[in-house]
C-alpha positions as CSV (number, residue, x, y, z in Angstrom):
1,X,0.7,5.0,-0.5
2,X,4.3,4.7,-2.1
3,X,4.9,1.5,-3.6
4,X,7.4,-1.0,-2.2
5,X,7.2,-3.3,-5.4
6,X,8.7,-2.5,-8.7
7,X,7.9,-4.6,-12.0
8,X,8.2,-5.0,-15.8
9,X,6.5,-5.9,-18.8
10,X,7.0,-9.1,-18.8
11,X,5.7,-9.7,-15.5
12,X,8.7,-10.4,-13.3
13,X,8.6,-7.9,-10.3
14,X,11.3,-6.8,-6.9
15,X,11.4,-5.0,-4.1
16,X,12.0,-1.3,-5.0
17,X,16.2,-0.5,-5.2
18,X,16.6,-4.2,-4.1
19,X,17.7,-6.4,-7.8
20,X,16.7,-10.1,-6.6
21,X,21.0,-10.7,-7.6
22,X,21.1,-8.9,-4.2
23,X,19.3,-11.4,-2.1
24,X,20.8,-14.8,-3.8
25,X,21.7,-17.6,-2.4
26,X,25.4,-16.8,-0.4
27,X,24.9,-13.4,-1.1
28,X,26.0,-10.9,2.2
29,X,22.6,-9.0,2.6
30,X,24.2,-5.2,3.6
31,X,22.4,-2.8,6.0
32,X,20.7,-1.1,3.0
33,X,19.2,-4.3,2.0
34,X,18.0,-5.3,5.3
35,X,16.6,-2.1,6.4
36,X,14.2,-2.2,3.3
37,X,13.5,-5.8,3.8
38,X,12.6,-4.6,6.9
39,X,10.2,-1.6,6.0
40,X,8.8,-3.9,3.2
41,X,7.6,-6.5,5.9
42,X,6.5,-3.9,8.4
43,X,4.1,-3.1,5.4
44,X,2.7,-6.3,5.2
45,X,2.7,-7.2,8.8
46,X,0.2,-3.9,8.9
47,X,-1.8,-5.0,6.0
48,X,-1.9,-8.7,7.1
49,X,-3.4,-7.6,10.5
50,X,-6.3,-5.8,8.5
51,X,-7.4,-9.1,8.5
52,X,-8.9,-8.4,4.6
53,X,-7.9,-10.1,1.8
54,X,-7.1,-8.8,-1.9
55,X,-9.9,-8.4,-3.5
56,X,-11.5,-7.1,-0.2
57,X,-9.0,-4.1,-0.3
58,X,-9.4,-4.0,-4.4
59,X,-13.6,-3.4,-3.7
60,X,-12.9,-1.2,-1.0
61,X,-10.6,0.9,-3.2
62,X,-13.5,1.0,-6.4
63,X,-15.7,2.5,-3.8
64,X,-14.2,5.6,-3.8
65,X,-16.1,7.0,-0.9
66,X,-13.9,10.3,-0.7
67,X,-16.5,11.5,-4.0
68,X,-19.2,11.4,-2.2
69,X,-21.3,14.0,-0.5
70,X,-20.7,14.5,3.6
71,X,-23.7,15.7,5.6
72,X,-22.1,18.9,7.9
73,X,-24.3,20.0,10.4
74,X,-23.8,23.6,10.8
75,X,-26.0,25.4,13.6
76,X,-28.5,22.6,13.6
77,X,-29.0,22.7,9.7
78,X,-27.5,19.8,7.7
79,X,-25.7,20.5,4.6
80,X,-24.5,18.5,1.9
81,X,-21.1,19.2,-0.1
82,X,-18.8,17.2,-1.7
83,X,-15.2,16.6,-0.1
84,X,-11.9,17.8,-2.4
C-alpha cells in the first residue's frame, strides 16, 4: 500500500505533499489540499471499518502468510508449493 504519511527524524510527521503551514489556522485550504485530505480519510474510514486495531494489523502483517505452502489439488492429488 502507498503511504499517505510522510515523517522525519526527529519524529514530527504530515500528510504526504500537504506541509502542516498549509492547513493553519486562517489558512484557505485549495482543491489540492482538500482532495488529499479527502483520499487520506477515505483510507482510514476503510481501515477503521476493519474493526482491528494496531497492533492487530502489526500481528497480522508478521504472519507473512504469503511464504507459506498452498495445498493445489490437481486431478484429485493434493500438492504442495510455495506461492511467489
Amino acid at each position: 500500500m502507498k503511504r499517505l504519511t510522510e515523517s522525519d527524524e526527529q519524529g514530527n510527521f504530515w500528510l504526504k505533499d500537504v506541509p502542516w503551514k498549509f492547513l493553519y489556522a486562517g489558512k484557505i485550504i485549495t482543491i489540492d489540499t482538500s482532495e488529499k485530505l479527502c483520499v487520506a480519510l477515505r483510507k482510514l474510514k476503510d481501515y477503521e471499518e476493519t474493526g482491528l486495531t494496531p497492533d492487530q494489523v502489526q500481528r497480522l502483517k508478521k504472519l507473512d502468510t504469503r511464504k507459506k505452502a498452498l495445498p493445489v489439488w490437481i486431478r484429485n492429488f493434493m500438492c504442495r508449493f510455495q506461492k511467489r
